[in-house]
MITI-387705 format. One record per residue (C-alpha): residue number from 1; residue in three letters; x, y, z. Coordinates in pm, 1 decimal. Each point is the difference from the previous one (the first is absolute). Layout:
<i: NUM | aa: ALA | c1: X | c2: Y | c3: Z>
...
REM end
This chain:
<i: 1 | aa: UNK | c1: 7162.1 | c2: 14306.1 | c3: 4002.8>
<i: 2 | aa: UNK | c1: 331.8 | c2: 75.0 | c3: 109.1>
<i: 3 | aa: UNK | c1: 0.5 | c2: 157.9 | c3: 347.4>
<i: 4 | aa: UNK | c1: -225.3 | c2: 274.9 | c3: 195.1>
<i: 5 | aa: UNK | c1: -49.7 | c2: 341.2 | c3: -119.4>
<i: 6 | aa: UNK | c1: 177.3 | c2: 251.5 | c3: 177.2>
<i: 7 | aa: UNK | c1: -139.7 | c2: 404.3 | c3: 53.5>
<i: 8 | aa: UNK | c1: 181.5 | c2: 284.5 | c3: 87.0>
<i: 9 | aa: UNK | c1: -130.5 | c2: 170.4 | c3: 303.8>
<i: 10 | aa: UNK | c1: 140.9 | c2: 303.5 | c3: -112.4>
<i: 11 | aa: UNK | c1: -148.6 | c2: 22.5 | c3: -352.2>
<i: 12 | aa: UNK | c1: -259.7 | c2: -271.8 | c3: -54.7>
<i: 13 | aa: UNK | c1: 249.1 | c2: -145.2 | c3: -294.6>
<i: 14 | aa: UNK | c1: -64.0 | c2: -473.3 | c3: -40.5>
<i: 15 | aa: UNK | c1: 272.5 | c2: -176.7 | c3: -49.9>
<i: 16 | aa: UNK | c1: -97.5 | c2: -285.2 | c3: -186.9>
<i: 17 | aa: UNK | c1: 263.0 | c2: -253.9 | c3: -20.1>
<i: 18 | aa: UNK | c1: -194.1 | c2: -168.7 | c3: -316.3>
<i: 19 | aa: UNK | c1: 28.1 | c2: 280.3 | c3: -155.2>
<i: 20 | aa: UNK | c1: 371.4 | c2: 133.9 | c3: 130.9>
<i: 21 | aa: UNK | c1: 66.3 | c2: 359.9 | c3: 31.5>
<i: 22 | aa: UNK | c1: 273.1 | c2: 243.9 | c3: -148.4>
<i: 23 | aa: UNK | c1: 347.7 | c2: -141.1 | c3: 7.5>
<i: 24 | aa: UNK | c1: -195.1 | c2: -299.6 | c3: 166.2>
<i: 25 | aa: UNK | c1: -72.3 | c2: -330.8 | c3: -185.5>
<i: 26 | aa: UNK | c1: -341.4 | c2: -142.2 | c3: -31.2>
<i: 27 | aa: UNK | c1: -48.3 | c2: -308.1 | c3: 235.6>
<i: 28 | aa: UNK | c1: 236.8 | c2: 158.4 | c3: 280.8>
<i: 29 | aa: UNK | c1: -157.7 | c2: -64.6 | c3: 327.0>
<i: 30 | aa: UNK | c1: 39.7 | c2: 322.9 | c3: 260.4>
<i: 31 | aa: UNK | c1: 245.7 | c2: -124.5 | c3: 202.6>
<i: 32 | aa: UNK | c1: 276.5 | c2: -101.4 | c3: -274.6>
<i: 33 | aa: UNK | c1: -57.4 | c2: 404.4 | c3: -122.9>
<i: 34 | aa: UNK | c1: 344.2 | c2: 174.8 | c3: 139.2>
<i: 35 | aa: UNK | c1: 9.7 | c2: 183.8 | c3: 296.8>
<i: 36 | aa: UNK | c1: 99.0 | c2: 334.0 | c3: -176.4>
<i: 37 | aa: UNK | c1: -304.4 | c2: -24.5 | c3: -200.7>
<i: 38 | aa: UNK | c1: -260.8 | c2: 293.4 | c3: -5.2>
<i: 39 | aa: UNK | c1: -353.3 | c2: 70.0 | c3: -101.9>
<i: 40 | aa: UNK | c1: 13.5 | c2: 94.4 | c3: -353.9>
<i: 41 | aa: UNK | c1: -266.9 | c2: 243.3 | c3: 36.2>
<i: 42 | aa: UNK | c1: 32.9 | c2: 220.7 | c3: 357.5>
<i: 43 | aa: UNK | c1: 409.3 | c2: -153.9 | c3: 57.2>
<i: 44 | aa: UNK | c1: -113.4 | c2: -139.4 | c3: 358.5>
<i: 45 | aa: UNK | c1: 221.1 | c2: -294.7 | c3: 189.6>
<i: 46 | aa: UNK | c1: -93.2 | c2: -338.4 | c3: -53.8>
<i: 47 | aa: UNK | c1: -86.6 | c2: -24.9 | c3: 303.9>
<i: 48 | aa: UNK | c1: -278.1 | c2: 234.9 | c3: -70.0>
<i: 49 | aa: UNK | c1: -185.4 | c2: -307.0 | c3: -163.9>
<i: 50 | aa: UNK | c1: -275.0 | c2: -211.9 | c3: 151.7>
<i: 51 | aa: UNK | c1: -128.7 | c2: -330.2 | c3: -126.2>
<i: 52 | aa: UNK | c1: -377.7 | c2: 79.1 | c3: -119.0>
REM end
């Protein structure tokens, strides 16, 4: 396992960093994910994201 799973509060989307995301590598923990970076699903903040 990579790193923690990370949920939008907004829209209930996981990040799974073993799994990566759109424009987002698998194996890229949270934190190293740009700032600028939104939900792919709802377009919330990052900071919209708590560890699960």
């Amino acid at each position: 396992m990579t790193g923690k799973k990370m949920k939008c509060m907004v829209c209930g989307h996981v990040y799974d960093p073993d799994k990566g995301d759109r424009d987002v590598d698998a194996g890229t923990i949270f934190s190293d994910i740009p700032a600028g970076w939104k939900c792919p699903v709802c377009g919330a903040q990052k900071a919209s994201f708590k560890e699960i």
